[in-house]
C-alpha positions as CSV (number, residue, x, y, z in Angstrom):
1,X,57.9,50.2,3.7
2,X,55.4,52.7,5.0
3,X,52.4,51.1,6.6
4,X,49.0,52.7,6.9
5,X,47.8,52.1,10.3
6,X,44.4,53.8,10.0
7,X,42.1,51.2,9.3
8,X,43.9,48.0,11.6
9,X,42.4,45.6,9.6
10,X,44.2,42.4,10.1
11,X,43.3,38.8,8.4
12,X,44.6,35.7,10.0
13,X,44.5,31.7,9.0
14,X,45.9,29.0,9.4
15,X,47.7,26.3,6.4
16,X,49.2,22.9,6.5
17,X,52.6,22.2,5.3
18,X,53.3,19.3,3.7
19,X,55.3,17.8,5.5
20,X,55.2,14.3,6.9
21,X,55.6,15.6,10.7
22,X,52.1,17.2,10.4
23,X,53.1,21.1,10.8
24,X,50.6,24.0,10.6
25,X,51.2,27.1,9.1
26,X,49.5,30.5,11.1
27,X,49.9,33.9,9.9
28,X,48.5,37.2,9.4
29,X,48.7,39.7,6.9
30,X,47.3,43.5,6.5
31,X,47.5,46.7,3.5
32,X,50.1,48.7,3.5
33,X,49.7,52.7,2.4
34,X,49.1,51.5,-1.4
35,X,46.5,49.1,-0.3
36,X,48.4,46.4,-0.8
37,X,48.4,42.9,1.3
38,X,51.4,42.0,2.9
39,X,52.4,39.5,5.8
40,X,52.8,40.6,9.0
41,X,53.6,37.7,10.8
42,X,53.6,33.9,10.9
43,X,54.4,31.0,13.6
44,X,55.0,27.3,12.4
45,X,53.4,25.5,15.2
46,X,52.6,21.1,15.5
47,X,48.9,21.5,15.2
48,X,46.0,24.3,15.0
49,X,44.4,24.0,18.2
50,X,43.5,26.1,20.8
51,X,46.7,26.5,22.6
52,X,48.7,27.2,19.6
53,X,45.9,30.0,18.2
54,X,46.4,31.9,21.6
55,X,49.5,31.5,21.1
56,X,49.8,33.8,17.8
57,X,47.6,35.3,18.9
58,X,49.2,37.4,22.1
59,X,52.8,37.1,19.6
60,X,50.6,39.6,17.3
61,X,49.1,41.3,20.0
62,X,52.4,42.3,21.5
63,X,53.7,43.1,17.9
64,X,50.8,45.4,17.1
65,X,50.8,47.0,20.7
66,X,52.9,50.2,19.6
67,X,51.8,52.8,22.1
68,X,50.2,50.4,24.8
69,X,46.7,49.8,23.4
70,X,46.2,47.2,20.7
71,X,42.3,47.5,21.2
72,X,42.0,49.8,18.2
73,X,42.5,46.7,15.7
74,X,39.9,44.7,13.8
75,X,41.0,41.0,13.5
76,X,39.3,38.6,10.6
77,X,39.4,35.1,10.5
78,X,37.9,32.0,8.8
79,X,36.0,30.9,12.2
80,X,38.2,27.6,12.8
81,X,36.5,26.1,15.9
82,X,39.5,26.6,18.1
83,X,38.8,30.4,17.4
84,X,35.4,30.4,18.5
């Protein structure tokens, strides 16, 4: 899949599961070259808090850090308070 890194635009939120043991859903997603959405990543984590956001977080830094500087990426999210 070819993916158009130009405009490192990424979304990322956060989704229960509905499962009895409580589990959280976070993930990101970005276009591709047909400016299409796909997922990038996603972590299954107990609860959205704080620790679990920087978590992902860092994961998706390090995943998008392809030549050592992952500054160049514009990150979107809902505004959860554990983001703030």
């Amino acid at each position: 899949m070819y993916v158009d890194y130009s405009n490192n635009f990424v979304g990322v939120d956060g989704c229960f599961v509905k499962l009895t043991n409580g589990a959280q859903v976070l993930a990101s997603s970005a276009r591709d070259g047909n400016n299409n959405l796909f997922p990038l990543a996603f972590g299954v984590v107990g609860k959205e808090d704080a620790h679990n956001w920087t978590w992902f977080l860092n994961q998706l830094n390090y995943a998008l850090d392809d030549n050592g500087d992952s500054a160049g990426w514009t990150i979107m999210s809902d505004r959860q308070k554990v983001l703030h």
